[in-house]
Structures are given as C-alpha cells and as structure tokens.
N, CA, C and O of each residue as an XYZ file, in Angstrom:
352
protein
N      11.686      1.554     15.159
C      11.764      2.305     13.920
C      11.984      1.376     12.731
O      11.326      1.461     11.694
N      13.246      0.208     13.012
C      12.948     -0.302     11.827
C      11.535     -1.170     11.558
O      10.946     -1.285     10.484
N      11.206     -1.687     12.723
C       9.688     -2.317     12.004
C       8.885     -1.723     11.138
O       8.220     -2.257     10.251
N       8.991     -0.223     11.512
C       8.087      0.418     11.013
C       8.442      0.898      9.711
O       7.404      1.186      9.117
N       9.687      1.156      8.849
C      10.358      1.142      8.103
C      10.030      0.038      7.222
O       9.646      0.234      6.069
N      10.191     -1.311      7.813
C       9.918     -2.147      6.941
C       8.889     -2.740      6.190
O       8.881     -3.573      5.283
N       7.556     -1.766      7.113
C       6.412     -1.742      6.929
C       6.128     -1.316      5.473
O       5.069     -1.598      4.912
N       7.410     -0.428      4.723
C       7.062      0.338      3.357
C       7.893     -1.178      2.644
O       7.160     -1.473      1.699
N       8.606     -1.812      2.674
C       8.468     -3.275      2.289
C       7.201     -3.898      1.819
O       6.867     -3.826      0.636
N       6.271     -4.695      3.001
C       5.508     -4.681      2.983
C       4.744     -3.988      1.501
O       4.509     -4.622      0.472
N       4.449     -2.507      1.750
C       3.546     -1.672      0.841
C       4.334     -2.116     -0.656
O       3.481     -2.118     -1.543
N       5.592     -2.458     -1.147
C       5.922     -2.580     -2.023
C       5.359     -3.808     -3.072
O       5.221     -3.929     -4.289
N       5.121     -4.638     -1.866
C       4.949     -6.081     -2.383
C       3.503     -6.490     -2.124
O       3.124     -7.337     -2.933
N       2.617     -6.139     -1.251
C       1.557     -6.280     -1.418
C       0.599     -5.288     -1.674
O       0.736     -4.109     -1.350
N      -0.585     -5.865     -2.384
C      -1.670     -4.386     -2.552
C      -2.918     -5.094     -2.576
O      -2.976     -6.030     -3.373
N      -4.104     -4.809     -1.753
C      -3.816     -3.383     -0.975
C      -2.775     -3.981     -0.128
O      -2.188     -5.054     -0.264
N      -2.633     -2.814      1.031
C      -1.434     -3.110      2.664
C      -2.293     -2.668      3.384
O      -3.364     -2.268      2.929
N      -2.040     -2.652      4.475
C      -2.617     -1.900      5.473
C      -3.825     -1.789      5.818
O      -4.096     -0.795      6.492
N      -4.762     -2.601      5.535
C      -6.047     -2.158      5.287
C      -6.447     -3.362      7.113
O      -5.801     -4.226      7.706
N      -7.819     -2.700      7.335
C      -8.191     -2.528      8.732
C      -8.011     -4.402      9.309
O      -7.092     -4.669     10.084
N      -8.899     -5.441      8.862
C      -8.149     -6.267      8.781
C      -7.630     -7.511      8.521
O      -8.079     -8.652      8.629
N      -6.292     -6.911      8.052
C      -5.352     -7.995      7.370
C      -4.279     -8.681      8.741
O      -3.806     -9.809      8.606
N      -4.048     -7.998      9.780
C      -2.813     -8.063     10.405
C      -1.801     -7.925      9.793
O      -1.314     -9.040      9.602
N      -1.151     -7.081      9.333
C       0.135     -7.046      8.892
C       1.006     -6.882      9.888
O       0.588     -6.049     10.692
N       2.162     -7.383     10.200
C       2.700     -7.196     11.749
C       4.277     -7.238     11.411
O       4.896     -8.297     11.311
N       4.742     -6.207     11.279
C       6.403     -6.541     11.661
C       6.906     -6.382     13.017
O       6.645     -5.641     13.965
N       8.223     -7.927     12.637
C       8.980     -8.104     14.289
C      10.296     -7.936     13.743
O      10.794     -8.492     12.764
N      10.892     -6.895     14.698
C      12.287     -7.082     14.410
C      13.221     -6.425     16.023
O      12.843     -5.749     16.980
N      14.641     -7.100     15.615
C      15.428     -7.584     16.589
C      16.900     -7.144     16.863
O      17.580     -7.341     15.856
N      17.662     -6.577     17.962
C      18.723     -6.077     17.767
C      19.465     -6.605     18.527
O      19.262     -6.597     19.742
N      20.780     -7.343     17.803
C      21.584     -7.823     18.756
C      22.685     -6.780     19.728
O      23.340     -7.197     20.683
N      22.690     -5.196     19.162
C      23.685     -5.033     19.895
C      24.722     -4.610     19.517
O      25.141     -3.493     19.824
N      25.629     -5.839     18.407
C      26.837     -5.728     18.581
C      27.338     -5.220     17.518
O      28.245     -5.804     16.924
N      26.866     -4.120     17.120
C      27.338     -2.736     16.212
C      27.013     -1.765     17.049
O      25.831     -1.659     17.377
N      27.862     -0.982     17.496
C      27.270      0.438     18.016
C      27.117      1.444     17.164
O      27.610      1.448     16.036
N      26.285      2.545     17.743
C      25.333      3.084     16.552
C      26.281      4.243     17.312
O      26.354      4.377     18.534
N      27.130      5.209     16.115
C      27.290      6.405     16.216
C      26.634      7.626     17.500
O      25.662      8.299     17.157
N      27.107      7.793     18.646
C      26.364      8.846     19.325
C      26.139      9.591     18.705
O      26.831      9.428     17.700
N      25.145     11.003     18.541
C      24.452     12.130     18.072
C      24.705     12.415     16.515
O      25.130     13.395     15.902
N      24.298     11.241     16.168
C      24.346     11.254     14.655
C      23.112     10.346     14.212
O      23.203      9.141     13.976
N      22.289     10.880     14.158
C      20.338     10.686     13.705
C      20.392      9.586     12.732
O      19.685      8.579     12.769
N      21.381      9.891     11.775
C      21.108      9.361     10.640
C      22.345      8.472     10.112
O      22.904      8.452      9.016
N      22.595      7.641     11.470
C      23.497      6.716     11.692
C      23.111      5.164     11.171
O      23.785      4.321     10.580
N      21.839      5.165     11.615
C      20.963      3.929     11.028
C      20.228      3.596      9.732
O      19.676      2.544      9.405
N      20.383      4.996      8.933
C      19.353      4.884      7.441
C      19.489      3.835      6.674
O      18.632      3.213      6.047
N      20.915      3.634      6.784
C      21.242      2.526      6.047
C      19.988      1.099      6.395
O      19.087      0.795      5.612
N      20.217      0.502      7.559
C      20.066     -0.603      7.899
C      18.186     -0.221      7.882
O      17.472     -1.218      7.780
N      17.722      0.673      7.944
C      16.285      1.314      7.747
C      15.654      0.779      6.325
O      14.715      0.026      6.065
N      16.608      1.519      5.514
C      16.441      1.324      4.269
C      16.645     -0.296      3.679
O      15.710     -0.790      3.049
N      17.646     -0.933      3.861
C      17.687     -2.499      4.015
C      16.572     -3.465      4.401
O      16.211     -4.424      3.719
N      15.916     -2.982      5.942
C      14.966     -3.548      6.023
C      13.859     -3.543      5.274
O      13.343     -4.657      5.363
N      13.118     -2.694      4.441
C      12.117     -2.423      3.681
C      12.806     -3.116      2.476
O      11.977     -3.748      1.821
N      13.929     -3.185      2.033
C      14.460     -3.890      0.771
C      14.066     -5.722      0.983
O      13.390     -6.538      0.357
N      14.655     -5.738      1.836
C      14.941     -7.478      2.793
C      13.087     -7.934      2.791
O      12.668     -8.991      2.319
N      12.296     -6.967      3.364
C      11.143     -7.337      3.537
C      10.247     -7.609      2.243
O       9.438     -8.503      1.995
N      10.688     -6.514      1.513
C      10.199     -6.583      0.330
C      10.265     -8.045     -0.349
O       9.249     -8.647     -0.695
N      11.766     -8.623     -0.523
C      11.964     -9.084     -1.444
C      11.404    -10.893     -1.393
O      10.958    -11.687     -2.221
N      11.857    -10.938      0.590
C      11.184    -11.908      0.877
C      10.203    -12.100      0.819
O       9.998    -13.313      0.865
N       9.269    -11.482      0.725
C       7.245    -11.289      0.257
C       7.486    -12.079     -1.220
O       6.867    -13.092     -1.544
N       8.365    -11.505     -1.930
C       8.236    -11.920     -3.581
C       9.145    -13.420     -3.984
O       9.248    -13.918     -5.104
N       9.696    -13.889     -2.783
C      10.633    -15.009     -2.263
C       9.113    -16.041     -2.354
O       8.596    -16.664     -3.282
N       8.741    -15.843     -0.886
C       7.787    -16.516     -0.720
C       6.444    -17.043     -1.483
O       5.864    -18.072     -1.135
N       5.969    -16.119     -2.691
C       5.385    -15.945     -3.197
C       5.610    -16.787     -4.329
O       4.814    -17.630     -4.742
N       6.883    -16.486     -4.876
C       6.955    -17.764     -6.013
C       7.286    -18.950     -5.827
O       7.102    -19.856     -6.640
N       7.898    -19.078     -4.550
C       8.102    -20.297     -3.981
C       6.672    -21.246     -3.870
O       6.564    -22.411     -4.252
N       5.673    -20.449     -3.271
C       4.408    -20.892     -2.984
C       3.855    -22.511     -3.862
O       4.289    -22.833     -4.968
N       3.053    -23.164     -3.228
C       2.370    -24.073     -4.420
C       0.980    -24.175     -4.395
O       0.395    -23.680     -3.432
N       0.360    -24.712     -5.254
C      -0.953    -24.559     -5.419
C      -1.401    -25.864     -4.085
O      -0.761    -26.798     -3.602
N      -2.733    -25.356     -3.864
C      -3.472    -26.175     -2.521
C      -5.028    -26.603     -2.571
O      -5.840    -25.748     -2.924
N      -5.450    -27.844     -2.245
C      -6.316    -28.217     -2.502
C      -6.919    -28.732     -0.889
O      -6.305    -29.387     -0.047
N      -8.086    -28.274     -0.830
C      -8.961    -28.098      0.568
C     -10.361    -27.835      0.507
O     -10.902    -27.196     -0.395
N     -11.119    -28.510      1.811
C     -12.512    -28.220      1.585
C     -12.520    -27.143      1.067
O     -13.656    -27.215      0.597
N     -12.011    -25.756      0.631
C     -12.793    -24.649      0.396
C     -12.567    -24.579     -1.093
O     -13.045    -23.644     -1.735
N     -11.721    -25.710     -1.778
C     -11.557    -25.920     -3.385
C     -10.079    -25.727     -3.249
O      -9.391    -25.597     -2.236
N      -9.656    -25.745     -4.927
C      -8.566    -25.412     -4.812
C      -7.846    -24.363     -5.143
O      -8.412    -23.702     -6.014
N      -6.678    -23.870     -4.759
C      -5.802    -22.452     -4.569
C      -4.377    -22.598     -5.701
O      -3.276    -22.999     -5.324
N      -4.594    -22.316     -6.665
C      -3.769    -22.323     -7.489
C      -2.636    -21.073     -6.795
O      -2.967    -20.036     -6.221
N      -1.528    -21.472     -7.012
C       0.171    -20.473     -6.899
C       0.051    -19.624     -7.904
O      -0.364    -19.680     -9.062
N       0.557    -18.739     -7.130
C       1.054    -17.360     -8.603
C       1.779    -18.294     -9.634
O       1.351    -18.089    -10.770
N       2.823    -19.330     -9.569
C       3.574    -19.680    -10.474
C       2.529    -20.332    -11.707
O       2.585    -20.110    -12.917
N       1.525    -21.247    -10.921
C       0.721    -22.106    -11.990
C      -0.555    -20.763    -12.826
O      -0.915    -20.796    -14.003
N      -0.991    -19.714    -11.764
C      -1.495    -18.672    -12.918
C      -1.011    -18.009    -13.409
O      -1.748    -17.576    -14.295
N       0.382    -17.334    -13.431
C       1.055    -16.693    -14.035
C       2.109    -16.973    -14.886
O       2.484    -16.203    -15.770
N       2.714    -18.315    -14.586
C       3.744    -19.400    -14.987
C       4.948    -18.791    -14.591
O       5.044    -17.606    -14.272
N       6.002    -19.730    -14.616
C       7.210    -19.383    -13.639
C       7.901    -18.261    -14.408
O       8.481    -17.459    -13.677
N       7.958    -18.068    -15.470
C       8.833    -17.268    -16.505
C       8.245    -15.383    -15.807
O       8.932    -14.367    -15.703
N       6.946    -15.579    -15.511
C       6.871    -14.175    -14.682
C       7.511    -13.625    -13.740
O       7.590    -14.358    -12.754
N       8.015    -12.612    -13.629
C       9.642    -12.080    -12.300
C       8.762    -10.722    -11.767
O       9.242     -9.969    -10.920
C-alpha cells in the first residue's frame, strides 16, 4: 500500500507519470518495529501520506542537484543551467 501511495509522489513531481513506457517503479520496506494498531484501518495514513511527501520531494532533491552532461547523443543541460538555480 505504501508503494502505491507513493506513487501520487511520483504524480506530483513528474509530468506526464504513468504513461505506458516510462517504468516508474516504487520499492518500499518494513522493518517491523512499530506495531500497527490492531483493527484500526487507518492506523497507517500517516506514514501513507509521508511517503508520497518523502517521494515527492526527493524527485525535486534530485533534480536540482542534477548537472548538465555531455555524450555522443550531444549535450544535456540541468534544470539548474536552463532554469538557473534561483528557480524553487
């Protein structure tokens, strides 16, 4: 559930998403050592909702971090060098 949750992450930060194909793939992992409320559904929203935040933000992490790249196929300018860093 949360992968799939975080999948609206994802949709926040990139556009298009989802489309046939890109691979978009979330992995995610549970250690365990919180127990989750018995018969209470909506014990986890929190950490649901987090993940799509977390996913999000790291997309827009990565992104300005990025640098421009130069390769047989030419070169790949960074969001930072077309947009300049002052863009958020």
């Amino acid at each position: 559930k949360l992968a799939g949750t975080a999948h609206d992450g994802l949709a926040r930060a990139v556009r298009p998403v989802h489309m046939l194909t890109d691979g978009d793939t979330v992995f995610t992992l549970a250690t365990g050592q919180v127990p989750v409320e018995p018969g209470n559904p909506v014990a986890v929203n929190e950490i649901l909702a987090a993940g799509a935040d977390v996913l999000a933000r790291a997309i827009v992490k990565a992104v300005r971090a990025a640098r421009s790249v130069e390769g047989p196929g030419g070169t790949f300018l960074s969001y930072t060098e077309l947009y300049g860093a002052r863009m958020r």
